[in-house]
N, C-alpha and C positions, 0 to 999 in steps of 0.2 A: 875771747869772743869779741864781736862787732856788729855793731848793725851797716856798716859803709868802711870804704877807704878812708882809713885817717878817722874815723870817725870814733865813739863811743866805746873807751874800752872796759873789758870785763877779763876781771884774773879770780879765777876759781880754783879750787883741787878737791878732789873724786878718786873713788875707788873703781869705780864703772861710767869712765869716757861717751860709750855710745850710750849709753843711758841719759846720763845729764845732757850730752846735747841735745839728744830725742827731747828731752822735757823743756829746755830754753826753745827749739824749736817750735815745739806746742806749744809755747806759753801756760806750762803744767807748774809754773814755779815762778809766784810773784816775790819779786824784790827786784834790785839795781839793773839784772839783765832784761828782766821782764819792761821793768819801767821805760828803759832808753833801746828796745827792741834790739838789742843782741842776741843776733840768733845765726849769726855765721862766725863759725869755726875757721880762723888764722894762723893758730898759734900753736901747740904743744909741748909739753917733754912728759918722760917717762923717768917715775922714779919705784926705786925696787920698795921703801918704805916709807909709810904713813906720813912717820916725824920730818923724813928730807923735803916729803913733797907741801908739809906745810911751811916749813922754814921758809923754801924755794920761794911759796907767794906769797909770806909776808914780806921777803926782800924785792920783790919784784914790784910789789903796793908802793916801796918807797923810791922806787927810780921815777927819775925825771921821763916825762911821757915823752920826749924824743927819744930815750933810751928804747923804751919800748916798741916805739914806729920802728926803730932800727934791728931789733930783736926779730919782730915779724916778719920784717923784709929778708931778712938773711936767710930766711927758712920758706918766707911766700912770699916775693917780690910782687906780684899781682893780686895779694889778698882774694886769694881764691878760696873758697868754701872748702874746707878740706873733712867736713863729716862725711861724706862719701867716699873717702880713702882709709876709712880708719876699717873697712872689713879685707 
């Protein structure tokens, strides 16, 4: 998640995707995303269970935030809002 290009990022993991974004959206859930207005969807992956997908963002917490611009890019070159694609 982000609030801009290049801007403020947010790495989370969820069991129900459209959910949590619906609530960062809303600002239905104060903490880092609420704070710094992260409320557009960039980024995702899909994992089949709980333990990969939390592994996945703790190692993703530790990359260099270029890595990350680059990650986004590969998948949304125009950081376009992709929670209207997730139905």
């Amino acid at each position: 998640m982000t609030n801009q290009k290049n801007g403020t990022l947010y790495i989370g993991v969820t069991s129900d995707l459209e959910r949590r974004i619906y609530e960062h959206r809303e600002g239905l859930t104060p903490g880092f995303a609420w704070k710094y207005g992260c409320t557009r969807l960039v980024w995702y992956e899909e994992h089949w269970d709980i333990g990969s997908a939390i592994q996945r963002e703790k190692s993703l917490k530790r990359w260099y935030r270029q890595w990350k611009i680059d990650l986004v890019e590969t998948m949304n070159p125009n950081w376009n809002d992709l929670y209207l694609t997730l139905w």
